[in-house]
C-alpha positions in Angstrom: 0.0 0.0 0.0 1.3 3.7 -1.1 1.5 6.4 1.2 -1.7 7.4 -0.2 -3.7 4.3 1.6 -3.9 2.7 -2.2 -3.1 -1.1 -2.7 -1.6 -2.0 -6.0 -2.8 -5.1 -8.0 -0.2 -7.5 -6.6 -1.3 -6.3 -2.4 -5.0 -7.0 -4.0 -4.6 -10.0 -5.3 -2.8 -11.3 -2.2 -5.7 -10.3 0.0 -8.3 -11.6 -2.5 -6.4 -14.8 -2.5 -6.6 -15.6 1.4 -10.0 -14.3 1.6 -10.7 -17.3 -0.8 -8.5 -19.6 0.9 -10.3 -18.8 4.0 -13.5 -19.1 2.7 -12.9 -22.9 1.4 -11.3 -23.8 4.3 -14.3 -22.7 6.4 -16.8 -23.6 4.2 -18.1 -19.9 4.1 -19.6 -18.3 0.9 -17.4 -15.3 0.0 -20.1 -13.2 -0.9 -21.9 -13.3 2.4 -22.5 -11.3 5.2 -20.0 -13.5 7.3 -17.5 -14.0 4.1 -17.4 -9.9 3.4 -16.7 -9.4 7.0 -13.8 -12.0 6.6 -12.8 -9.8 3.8 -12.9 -6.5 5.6 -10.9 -7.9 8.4 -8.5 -9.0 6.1 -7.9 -5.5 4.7 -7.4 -4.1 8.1 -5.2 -7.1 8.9 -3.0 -6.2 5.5 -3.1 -2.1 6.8 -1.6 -3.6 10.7 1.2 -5.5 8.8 0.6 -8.9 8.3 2.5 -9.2 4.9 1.3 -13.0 3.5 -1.7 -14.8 3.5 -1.0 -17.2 5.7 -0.1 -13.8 8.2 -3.5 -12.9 7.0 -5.8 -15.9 7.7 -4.1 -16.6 11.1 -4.7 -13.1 12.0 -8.5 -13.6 11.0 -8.6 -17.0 12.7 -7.8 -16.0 16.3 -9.9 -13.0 15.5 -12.6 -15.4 14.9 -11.6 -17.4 17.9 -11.8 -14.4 20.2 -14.9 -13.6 19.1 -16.4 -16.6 19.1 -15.0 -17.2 23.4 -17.2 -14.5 24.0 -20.6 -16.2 23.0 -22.0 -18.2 25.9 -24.8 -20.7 24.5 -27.8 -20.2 25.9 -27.5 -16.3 26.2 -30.4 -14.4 25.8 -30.0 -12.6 21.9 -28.2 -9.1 21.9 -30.4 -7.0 19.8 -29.1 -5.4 16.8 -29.5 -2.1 15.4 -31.9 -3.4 12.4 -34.5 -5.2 15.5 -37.8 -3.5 15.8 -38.3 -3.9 19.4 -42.5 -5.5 20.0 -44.3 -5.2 23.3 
């Protein structure tokens, strides 16, 4: 990435490439909600430093991992912003 926050082709392609790798591995359609948020971390993984794929998809793995620790089965449902809220 330039100074100017712009990835060239070959930073591109490298990030599209472990988003893909990632998504077969995990059995996760790219173009979903849950795939596009793999991809957005990935970006922001490539912007922190992680310099290869394999940097990349461990990076989203243990962010996946830590996210994941903090679901306790069971819970009651955290509301999102798009809920309509019924009494």
């Amino acid at each position: 990435m330039n100074s100017s926050g712009i990835f060239n082709v070959s930073e591109l392609n490298m990030i599209r490439d472990a988003h893909l790798a990632w998504c077969v591995t995990n059995n996760v359609d790219p173009k979903s909600a849950f795939g596009e948020e793999a991809a957005a971390y990935l970006l922001q993984a490539f912007r922190a430093g992680c310099s290869s794929e394999d940097e990349m998809i461990v990076s989203l793995d243990r962010h996946i991992r830590e996210r994941a620790s903090a679901v306790q089965l069971g819970s009651a449902a955290i509301p999102s912003s798009g809920d309509t809220v019924t009494e």
